[in-house]
C-alpha positions in Angstrom: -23.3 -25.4 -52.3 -23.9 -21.6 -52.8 -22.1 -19.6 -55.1 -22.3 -15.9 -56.3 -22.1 -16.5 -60.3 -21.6 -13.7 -62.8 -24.2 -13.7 -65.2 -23.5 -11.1 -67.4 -24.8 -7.7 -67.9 -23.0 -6.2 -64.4 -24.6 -8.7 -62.4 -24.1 -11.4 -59.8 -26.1 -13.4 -58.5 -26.5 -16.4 -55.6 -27.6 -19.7 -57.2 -27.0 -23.2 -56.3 -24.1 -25.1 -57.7 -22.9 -28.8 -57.3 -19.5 -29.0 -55.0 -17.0 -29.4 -57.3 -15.4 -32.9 -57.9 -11.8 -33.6 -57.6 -9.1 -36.0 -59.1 -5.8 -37.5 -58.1 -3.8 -34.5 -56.9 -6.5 -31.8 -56.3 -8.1 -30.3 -53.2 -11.0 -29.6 -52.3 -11.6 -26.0 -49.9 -14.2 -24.6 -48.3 -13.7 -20.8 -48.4 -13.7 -18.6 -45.5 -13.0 -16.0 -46.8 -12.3 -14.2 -50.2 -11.0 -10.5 -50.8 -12.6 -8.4 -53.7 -10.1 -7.3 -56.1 -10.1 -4.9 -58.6 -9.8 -7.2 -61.4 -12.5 -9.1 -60.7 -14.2 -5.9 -60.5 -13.5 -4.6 -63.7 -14.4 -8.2 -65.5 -17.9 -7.5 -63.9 -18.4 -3.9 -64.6 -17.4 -3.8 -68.2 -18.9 -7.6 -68.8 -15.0 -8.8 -70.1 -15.6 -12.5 -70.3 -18.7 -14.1 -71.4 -20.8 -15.5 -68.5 -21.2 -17.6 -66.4 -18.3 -17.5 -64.3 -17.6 -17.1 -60.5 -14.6 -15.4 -59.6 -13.0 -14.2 -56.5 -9.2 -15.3 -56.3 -8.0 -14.2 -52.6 -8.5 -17.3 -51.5 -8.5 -18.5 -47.6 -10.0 -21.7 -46.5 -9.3 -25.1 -44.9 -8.9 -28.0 -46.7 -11.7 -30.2 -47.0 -11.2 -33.0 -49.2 -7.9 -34.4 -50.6 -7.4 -36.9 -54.1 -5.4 -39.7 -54.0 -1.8 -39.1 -54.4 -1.7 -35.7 -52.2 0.5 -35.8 -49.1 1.5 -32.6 -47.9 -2.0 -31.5 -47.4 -4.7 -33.1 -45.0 -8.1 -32.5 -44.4 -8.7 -29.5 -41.8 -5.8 -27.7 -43.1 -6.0 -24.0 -43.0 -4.8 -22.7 -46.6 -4.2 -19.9 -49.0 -4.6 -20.8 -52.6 -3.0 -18.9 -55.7 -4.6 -19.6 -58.6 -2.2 -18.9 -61.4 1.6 -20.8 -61.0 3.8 -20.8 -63.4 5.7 -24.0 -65.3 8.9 -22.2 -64.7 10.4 -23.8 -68.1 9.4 -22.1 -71.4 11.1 -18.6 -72.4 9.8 -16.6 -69.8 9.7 -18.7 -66.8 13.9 -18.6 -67.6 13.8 -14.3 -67.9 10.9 -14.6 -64.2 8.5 -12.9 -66.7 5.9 -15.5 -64.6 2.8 -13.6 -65.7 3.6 -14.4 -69.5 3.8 -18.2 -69.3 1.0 -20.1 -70.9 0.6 -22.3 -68.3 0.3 -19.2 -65.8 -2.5 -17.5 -67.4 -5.0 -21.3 -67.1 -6.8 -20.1 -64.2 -5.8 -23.5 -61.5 -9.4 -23.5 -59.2 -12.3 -23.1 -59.5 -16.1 -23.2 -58.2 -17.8 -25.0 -61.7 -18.2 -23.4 -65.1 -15.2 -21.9 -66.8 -12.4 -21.6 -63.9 -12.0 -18.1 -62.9 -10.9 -18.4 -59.3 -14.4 -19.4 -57.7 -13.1 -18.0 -54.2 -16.7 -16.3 -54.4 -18.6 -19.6 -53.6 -18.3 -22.2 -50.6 -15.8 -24.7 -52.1 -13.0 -24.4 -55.0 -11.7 -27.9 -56.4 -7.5 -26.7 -56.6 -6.2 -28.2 -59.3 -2.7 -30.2 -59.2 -0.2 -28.0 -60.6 -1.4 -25.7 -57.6 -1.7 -27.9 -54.9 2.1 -28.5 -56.0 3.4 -25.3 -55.6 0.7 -22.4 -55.4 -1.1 -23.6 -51.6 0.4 -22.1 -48.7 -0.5 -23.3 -45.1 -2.1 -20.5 -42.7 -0.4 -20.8 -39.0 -2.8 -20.6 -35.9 -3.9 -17.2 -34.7 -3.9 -15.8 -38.3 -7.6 -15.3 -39.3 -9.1 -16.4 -42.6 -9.6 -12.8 -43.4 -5.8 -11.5 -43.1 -4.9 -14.7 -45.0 -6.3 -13.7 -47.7 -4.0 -10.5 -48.0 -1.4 -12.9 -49.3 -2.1 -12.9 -52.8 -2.2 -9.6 -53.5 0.7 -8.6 -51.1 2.5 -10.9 -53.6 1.8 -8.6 -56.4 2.9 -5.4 -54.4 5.8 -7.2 -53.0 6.8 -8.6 -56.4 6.4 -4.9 -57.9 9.0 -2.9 -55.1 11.4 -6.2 -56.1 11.2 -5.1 -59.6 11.3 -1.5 -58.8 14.9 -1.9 -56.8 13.8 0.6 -54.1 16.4 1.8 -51.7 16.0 3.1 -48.2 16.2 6.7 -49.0 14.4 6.9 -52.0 11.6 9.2 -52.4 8.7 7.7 -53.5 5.5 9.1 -54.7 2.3 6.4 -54.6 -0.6 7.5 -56.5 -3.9 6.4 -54.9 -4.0 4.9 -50.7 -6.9 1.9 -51.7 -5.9 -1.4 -50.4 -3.3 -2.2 -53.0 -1.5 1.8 -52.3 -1.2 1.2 -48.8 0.2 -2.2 -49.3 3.0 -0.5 -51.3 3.0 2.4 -48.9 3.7 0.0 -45.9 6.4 -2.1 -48.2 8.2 1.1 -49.6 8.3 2.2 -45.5 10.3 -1.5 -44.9 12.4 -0.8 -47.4 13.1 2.8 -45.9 11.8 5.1 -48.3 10.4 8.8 -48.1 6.7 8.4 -49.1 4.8 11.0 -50.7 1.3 9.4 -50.4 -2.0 10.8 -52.6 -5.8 10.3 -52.2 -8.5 12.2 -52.9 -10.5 10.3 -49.1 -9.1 12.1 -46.0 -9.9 8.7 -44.3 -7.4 6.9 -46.4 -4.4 9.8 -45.9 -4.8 9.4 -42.2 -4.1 6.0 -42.4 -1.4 6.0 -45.1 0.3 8.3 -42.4 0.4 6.0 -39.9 1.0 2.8 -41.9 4.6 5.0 -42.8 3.8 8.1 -45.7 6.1 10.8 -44.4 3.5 13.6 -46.6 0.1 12.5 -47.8 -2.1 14.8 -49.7 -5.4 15.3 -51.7 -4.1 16.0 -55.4 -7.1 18.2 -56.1 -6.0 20.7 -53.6 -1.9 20.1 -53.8 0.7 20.9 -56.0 2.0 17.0 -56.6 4.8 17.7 -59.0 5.9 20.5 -56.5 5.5 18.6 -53.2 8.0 16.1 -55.3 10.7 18.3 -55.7 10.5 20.1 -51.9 10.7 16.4 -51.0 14.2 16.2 -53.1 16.0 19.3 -52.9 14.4 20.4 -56.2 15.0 17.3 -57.9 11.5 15.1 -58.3 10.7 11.5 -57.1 13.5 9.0 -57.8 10.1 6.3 -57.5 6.1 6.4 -58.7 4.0 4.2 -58.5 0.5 4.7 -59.9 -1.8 2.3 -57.5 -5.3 3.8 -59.3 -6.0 4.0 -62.7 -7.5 7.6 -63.7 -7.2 10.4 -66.4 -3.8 12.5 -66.1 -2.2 10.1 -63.6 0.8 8.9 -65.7 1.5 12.3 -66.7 1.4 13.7 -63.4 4.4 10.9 -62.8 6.6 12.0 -64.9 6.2 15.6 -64.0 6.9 14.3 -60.1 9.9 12.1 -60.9 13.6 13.1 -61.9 15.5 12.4 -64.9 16.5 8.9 -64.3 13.5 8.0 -62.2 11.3 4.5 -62.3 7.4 4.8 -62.9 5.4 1.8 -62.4 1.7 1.3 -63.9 0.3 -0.8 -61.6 -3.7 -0.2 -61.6 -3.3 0.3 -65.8 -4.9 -2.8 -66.8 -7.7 -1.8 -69.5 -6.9 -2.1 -73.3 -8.8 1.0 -73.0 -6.4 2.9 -71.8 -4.5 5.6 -73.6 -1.4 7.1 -72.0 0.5 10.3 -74.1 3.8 11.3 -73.2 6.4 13.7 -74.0 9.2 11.4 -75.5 11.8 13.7 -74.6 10.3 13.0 -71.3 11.6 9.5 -71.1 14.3 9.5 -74.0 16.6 12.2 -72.5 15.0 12.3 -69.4 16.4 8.7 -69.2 13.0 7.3 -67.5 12.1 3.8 -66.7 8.5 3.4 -67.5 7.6 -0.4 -66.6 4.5 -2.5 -66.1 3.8 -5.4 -62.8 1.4 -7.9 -62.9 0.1 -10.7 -60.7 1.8 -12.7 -58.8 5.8 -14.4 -58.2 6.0 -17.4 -57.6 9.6 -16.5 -55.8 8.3 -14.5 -53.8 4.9 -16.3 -52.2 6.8 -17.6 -49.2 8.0 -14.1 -48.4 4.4 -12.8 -48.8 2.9 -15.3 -47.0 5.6 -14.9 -43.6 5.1 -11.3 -43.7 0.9 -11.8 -44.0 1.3 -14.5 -41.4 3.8 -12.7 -38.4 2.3 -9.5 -38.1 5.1 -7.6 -39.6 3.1 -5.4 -41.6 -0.1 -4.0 -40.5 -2.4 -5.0 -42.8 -5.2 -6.6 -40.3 -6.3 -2.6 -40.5 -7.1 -3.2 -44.5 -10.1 -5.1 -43.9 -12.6 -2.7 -43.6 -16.0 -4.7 -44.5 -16.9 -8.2 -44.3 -20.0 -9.6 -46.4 -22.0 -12.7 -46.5 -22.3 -14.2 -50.1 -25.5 -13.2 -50.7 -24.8 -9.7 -50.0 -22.2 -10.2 -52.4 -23.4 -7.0 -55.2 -23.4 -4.6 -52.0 -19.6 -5.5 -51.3 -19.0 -5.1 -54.9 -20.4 -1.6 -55.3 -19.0 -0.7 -52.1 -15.8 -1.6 -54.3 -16.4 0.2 -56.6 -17.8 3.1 -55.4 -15.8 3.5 -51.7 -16.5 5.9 -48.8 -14.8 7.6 -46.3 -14.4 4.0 -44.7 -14.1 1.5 -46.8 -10.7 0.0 -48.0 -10.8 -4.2 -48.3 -14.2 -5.5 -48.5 -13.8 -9.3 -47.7 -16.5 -12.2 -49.0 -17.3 -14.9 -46.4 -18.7 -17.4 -48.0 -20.3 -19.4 -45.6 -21.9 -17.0 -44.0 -25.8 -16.6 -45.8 -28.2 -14.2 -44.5 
């Protein structure tokens, strides 16, 4: 098979690869269809884990082989895969802190070489303890493409849970990319006041009509200010800080209330240095809290509202690339233009 492979030094490149093998309780899929996502971005930009790997975890695909002992799949199948589940015993499987279990953070499929998703390749062995509780079954009429929003819809959805937004609630989301307007159409379900910021007029157009009641360029608004006409003078009860740049966490607490929640969402990079006014969050009594990945509660929510329509995320997917034009989609990525928002890898498409 084909397979884009990361082989180190910001690069990717299409090589041949055996079809990987599968035992008793594993799958084998051929990918449709695989989203880019920032963190696979990131692990190829700044060359975080040593090569070679192939990555690309937004799985969607049908099922094309099955091991012995697996019955509630069959070949043909159309499925989304996650790749991390949880064992949902240890300390904080019990407390739903899912990202933190050991068992969680093994990587479940892969495309050969260390696992680390494979979805960017044209078949991923899925290992048991996913095909047990991490593969989700795509309904007719859903294309491989929107099924592959479920994964990180998961992440957004799991976040707003955490959050404990209320209709009413005036949020500010920092950054409309594909992950910012997932929050911005969730926070609009749960019937909050959105406060949207970008600096592409492309993508505040669109956060407008997916539900942002203002949406602004911060380089040429007064965010902290637009906050507080928003509130009666009071700040954002909500932030959630979708991009990761310079000034962006400070900017949050000057836009929320006393008493408000901030979420780091896009803050992922040990790199990363945040400094904040302590009376800020001590007597401003502020909730400063991190999300990551994926619930497993929550994947059949993610899934039924990926799968009927009732968000519209169909108008994320912006680019669709063959696998060998895999480093164009990935520095379309990284460097996006007025109309690029998800960039989709189709694996079986070569050109």
């Amino acid at each position: 098979m084909h397979a884009a492979v990361y082989t180190g030094n910001r690069s990717v490149s299409v090589k041949e690869v055996p079809v990987p093998g599968i035992g008793p309780g594993e799958i084998l899929v051929r990918v449709h269809s695989c989203g880019i996502c920032h963190t696979d971005l990131k692990k190829i930009e700044y060359d975080l884990l040593p090569p070679p790997r192939i990555y690309g975890h937004e799985t969607a695909g049908e099922v094309a082989a099955v091991g012995a002992g697996v019955t509630r799949f069959a070949v043909g199948d159309r499925v989304v895969a996650f790749h991390h589940i949880p064992c949902g015993k240890c300390f904080y499987c019990e407390r739903k802190l899912y990202a933190q279990c050991d068992v969680y953070k093994r990587v479940g499929i892969t495309a050969g070489y260390e696992p680390a998703g494979g979805g960017f390749s044209q078949f991923v062995r899925v290992m048991d303890w996913i095909v047990d509780r991490g593969v989700e079954k795509i309904p007719a009429g859903v294309s491989y493409d929107v099924a592959s929003l479920v994964e990180p819809l998961n992440t957004c959805l799991k976040a707003v849970d955490q959050m404990g937004l209320r209709a009413g609630d005036a949020v500010l989301i920092q950054g409309q990319g594909p992950i910012g307007m997932m929050f911005t159409m969730l926070a609009k379900r749960a019937g909050c006041r959105i406060l949207a910021t970008d600096t592409i007029a492309g993508r505040l157009e669109l956060a407008r009509r997916f539900g942002a009641d203002v949406a602004v360029d911060p380089r040429s608004a007064d965010i902290p200010g637009e906050c507080r006409r928003m509130t009666s003078g009071r700040g954002a009860d909500a932030v959630i800080s979708a991009v990761s740049a310079p000034g962006l966490v400070e900017e949050a607490v000057r836009s929320s209330r006393p008493g408000a929640r901030i979420l780091l969402f896009a803050q992922t990079s040990d790199k990363e240095r945040i400094e904040l006014s302590g009376k800020d969050i001590c007597m401003g009594e502020r909730v400063l809290m991190g999300s990551y990945s994926a619930s497993v509660d929550l994947q059949a929510e993610s899934a039924r509202l990926v799968f009927s329509g009732a968000l519209p995320l169909a108008h994320l997917v912006s680019h669709r690339v063959p696998l060998n034009q895999m480093m164009e989609g990935i520095e379309l990525a990284l460097h996006p233009d007025a109309k690029s928002l998800k960039i989709v890898v189709q694996p079986q498409r070569l050109l």
